[in-house]
C-alpha positions as CSV (number, residue, x, y, z in Angstrom):
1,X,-54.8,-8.8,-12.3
2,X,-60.1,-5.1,-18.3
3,X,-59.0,-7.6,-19.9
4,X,-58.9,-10.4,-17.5
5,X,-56.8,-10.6,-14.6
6,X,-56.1,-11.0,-10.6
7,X,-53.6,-8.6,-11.2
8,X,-54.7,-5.2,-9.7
9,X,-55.3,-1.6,-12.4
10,X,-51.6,-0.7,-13.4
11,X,-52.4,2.8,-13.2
12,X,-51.9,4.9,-10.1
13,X,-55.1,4.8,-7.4
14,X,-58.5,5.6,-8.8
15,X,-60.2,5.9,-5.4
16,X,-60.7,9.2,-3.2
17,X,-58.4,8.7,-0.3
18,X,-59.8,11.4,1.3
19,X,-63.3,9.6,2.1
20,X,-60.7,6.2,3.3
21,X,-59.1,5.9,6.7
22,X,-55.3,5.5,5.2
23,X,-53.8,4.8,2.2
24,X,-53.3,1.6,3.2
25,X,-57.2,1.4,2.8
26,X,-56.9,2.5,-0.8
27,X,-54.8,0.2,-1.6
28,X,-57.3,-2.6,-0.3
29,X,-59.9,-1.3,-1.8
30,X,-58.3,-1.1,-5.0
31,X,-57.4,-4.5,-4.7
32,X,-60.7,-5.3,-3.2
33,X,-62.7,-3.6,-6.0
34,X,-60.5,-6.3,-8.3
35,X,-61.0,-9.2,-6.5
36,X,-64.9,-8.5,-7.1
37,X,-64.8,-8.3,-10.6
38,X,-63.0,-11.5,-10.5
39,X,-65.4,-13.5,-9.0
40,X,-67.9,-12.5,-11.3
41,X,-66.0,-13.6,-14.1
42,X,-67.7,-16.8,-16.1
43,X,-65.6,-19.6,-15.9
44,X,-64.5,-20.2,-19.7
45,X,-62.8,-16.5,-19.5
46,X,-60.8,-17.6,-16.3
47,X,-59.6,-20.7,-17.7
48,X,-58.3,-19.1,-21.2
49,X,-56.7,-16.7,-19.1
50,X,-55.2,-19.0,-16.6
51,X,-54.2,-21.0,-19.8
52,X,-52.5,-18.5,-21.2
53,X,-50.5,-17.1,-18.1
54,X,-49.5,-20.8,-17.7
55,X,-48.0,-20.7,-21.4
56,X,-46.5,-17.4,-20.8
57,X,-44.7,-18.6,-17.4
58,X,-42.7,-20.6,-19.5
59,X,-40.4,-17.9,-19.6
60,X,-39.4,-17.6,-16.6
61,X,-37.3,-21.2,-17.4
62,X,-36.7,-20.5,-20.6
63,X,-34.9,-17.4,-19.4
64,X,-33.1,-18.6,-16.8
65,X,-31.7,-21.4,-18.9
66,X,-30.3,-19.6,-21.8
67,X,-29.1,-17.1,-19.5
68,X,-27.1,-19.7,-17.8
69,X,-26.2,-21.5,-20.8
70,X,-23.9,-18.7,-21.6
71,X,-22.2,-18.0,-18.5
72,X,-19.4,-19.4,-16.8
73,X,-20.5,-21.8,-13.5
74,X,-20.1,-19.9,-10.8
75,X,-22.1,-18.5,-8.0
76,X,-21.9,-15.2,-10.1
77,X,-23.6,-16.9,-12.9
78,X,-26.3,-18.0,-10.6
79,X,-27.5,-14.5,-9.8
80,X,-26.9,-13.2,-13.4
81,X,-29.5,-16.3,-14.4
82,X,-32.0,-15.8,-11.9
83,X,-32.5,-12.3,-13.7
84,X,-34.6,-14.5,-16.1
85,X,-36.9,-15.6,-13.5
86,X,-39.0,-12.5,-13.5
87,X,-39.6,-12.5,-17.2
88,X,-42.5,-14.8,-17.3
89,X,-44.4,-12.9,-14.3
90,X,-43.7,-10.1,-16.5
91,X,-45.5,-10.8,-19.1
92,X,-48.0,-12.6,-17.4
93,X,-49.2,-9.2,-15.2
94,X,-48.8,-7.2,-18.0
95,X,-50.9,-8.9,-20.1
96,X,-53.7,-8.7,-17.3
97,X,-53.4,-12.9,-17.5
98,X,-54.6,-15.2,-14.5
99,X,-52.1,-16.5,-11.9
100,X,-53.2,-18.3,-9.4
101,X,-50.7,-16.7,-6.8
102,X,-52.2,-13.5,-7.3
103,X,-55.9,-14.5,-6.6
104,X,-54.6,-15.7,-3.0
105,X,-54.9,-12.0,-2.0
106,X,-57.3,-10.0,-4.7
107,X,-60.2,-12.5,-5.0
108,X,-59.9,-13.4,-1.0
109,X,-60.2,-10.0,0.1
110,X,-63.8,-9.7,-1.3
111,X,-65.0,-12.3,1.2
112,X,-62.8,-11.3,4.1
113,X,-64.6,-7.6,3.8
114,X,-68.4,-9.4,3.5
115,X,-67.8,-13.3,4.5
116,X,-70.5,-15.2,3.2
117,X,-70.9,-19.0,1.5
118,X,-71.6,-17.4,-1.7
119,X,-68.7,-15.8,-2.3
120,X,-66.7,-18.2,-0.7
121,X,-68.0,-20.8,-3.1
122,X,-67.2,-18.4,-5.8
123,X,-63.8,-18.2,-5.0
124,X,-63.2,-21.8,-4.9
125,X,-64.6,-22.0,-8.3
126,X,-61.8,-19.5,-9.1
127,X,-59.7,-20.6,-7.8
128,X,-59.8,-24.1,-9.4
129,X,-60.5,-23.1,-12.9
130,X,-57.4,-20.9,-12.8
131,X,-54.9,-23.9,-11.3
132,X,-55.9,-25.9,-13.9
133,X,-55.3,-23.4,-16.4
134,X,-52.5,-22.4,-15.2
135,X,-51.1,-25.9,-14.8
136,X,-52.1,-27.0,-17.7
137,X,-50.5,-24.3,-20.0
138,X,-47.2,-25.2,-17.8
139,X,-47.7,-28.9,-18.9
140,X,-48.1,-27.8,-22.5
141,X,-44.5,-25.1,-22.5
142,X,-43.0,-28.0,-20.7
143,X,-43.9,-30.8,-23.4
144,X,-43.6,-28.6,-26.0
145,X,-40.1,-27.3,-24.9
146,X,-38.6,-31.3,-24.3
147,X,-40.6,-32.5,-28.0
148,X,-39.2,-29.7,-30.0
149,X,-35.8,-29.3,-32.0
150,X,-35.3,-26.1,-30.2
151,X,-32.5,-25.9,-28.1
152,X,-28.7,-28.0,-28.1
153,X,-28.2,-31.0,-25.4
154,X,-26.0,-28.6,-23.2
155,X,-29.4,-25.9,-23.0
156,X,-31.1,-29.3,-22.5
157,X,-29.0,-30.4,-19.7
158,X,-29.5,-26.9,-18.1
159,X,-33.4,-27.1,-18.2
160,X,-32.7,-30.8,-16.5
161,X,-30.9,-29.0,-13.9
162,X,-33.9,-26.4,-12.8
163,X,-36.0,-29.1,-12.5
164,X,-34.3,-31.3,-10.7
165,X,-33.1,-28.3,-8.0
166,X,-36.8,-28.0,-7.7
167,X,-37.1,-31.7,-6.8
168,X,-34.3,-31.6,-4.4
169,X,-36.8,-30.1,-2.1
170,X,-38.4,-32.6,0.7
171,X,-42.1,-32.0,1.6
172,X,-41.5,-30.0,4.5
173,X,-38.3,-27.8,2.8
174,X,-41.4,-27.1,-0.8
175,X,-43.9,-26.0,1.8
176,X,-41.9,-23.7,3.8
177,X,-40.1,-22.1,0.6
178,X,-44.1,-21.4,-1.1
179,X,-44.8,-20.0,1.8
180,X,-42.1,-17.2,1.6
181,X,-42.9,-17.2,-2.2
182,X,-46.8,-17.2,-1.5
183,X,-46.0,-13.9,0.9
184,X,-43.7,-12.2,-1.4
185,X,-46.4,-12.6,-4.6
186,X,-49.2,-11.0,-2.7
187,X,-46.8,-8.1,-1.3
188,X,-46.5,-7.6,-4.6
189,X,-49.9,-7.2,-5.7
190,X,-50.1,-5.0,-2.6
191,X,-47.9,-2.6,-3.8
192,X,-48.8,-2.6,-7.4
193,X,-51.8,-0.4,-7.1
194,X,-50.0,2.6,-5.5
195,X,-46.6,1.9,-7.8
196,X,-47.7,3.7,-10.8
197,X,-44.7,3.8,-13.4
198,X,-42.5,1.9,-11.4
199,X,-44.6,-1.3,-11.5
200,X,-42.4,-2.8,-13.5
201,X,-39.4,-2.3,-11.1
202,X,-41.7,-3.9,-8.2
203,X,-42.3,-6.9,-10.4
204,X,-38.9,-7.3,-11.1
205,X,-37.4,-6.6,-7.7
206,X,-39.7,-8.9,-5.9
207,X,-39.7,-12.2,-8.3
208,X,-36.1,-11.5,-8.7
209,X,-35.8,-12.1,-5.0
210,X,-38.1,-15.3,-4.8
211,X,-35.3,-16.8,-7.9
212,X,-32.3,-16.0,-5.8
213,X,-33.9,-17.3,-2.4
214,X,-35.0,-20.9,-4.4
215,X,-38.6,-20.4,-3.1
216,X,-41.1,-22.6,-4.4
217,X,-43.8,-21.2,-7.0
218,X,-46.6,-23.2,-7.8
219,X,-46.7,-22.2,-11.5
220,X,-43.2,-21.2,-12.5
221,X,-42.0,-24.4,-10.9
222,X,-44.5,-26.4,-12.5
223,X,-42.7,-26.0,-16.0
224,X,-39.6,-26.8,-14.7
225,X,-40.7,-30.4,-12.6
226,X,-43.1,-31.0,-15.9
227,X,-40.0,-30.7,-18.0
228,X,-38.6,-33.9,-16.1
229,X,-41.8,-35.4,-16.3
230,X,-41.8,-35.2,-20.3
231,X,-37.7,-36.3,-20.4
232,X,-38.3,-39.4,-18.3
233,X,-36.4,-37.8,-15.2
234,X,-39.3,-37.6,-12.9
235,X,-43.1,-39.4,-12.6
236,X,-45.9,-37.7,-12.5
237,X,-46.2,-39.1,-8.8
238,X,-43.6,-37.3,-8.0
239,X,-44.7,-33.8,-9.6
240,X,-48.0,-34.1,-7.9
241,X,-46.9,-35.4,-4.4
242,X,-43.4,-33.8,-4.0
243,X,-44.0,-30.4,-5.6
244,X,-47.9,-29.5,-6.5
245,X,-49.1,-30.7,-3.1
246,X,-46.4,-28.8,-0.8
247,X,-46.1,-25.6,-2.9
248,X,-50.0,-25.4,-3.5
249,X,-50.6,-25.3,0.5
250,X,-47.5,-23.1,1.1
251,X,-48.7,-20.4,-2.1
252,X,-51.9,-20.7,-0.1
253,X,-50.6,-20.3,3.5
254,X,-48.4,-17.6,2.3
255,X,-50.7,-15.5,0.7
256,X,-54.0,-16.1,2.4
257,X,-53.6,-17.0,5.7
258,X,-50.3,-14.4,6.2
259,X,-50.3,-11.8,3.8
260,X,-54.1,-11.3,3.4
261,X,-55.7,-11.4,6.5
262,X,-53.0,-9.6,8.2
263,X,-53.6,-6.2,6.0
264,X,-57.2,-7.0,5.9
265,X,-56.8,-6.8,10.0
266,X,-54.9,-3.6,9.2
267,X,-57.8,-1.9,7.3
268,X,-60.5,-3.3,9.9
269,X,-58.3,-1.7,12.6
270,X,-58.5,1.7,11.2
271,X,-62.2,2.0,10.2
C-alpha cells in the first residue's frame, strides 16, 4: 500500500512492459501483484496496520483546523485550510499503513483477474479487519484530541465546525460525495505505481481536491463526526447511520464498482 500496505511499491515499475499489452497493463499488474500479497496477509498484521493508518489520519483534521485557526474567514481561508487535508494520507501511504479506500482497488483486482470464492472470502476478511482498524484508531485521535489539554476553545470550536459540515450531509448528498471520493482514491493508487518521484505530488494533488470538493472519506471523516461524538454534539446513531453507512457504500461504489472494474475491463480488452 514491505512493510504492510494496500498502497502500491513507491518506486517506478518493476515489471517488463515489454512482455504486457500496454502500460496500462503494468500498471495493473503492479497493482495486482499488491493486492495478492495483501490477501495473504494474517489478520493481526492488517489490523495493527489499519490501526495505525486510522491514528495517523488524524492529521488530516488536525491540519486543517490549525491551519484555519490562523486565517482570516474567508473563502480564501477555506482553500489555504484544505491544504491540511492531505497530510494524513500522507503519512499514511508513506508509511505503507492500511487504508481501507485503497484496498477498494489493489486487493479487488486479484479476484477480478481469477474470480473465485476463495479469494473473494479473503478479501472480505480484509477488508473488515482493516475498517475496524482504521475506524477504531479514528475513534481513539478523536477521543484523545476532545479529552486532552491540547488546543484553546477557539481551535476547539474549529474542530466542532469540520464535523459538523460533515453532518450537514443527508444520506443521499454522503453517498454521492464517497462516491467521487471513492473514485478519486483509487485513481490515485492507479497512478502511483508509474509516478515515481512525483508520488508525493499525486498524493497531494488528488486529496487536495477531494478537501476542496467536501467529498465524503470514510476514514478521514470519521475523526471529524467521532470528534462530535466525544464533545456531546452528535450520537453515535448518528455517526453510524448518517456518515459510516452512506460513505462506506459510496468509498465502495466509487472505487470498486467504477474505478476498478472499469480499468480491469481496460486490461481484459487489450490481452
Amino acid at each position: 500500500m514491505k512493510e504492510h500496505s494496500t498502497t502500491p511499491p513507491s518506486s517506478d515499475l518493476q515489471l517488463d512492459d515489454d512482455h504486457l499489452p500496454s502500460e496500462a497493463a503494468a500498471v495493473h499488474e503492479t497493482i495486482r501483484a499488491d493486492g495478492e500479497k495483501e490477501l495473504t496477509r494474517t489478520v493481526s498484521a492488517l489490523f495493527w496496520s489499519a490501526l495505525a493508518a486510522g491514528l495517523s489520519m488524524s492529521f488530516s483534521m488536525l491540519a486543517k483546523g490549525l491551519l484555519d485557526s490562523h486565517l482570516p474567514d474567508s473563502s480564501v481561508a477555506y482553500l489555504i485550510s484544505s491544504l491540511g487535508y492531505p497530510v494524513g494520507f500522507l503519512v499514511v501511504i508513506l508509511a505503507r499503513q492500511q487504508l481501507f479506500t485503497e484496498n477498494t482497488v489493489t486487493a479487488v483486482l486479484p479476484l477480478m483477474s481469477e474470480p473465485h470464492l476463495f479469494k473473494l472470502l479473503r478479501l472480505l476478511r480484509l477488508w473488515s479487519v482493516v475498517l475496524v482498524g482504521n475506524l477504531v484508531g479514528t475513534a481513539i485521535s478523536a477521543y484523545a484530541i476532545v479529552a486532552m489539554p491540547l488546543f484553546d476553545s477557539e481551535t476547539h470550536k474549529i474542530f466542532l465546525g469540520l464535523g459538523q459540515h460533515v453532518l450537514a450531509n443527508d444520506f443521499g448528498e454522503t453517498f454521492a460525495k464517497g462516491v467521487v471520493a471513492g473514485w478519486m482514491i483509487a485513481t490515485m493508487v492507479w497512478l502511483i505505481p508509474a509516478a515515481g518521484q512525483a508520488k508525493i505530488w499525486v498524493i497531494l494533488i488528488v486529496t487536495y481536491l477531494v478537501a476542496i470538493g467536501g467529498f465524503t472519506h470514510i476514514v478521514a471523516g470519521s475523526t471529524e463526526v467521532l470528534y462530535l461524538v466525544f464533545s456531546g454534539r452528535a450520537s453515535l446513531g448518528e455517526y453510524l447511520t448518517s456518515f459510516v453507512l452512506p460513505a462506506l457504500i459510496g468509498n465502495v461504489v466509487g472505487g470498486t464498482f467504477i474505478f476498478a472494474l472499469i480499468s480491469h475491463a481496460q486490461i481484459r480488452s487489450d490481452t
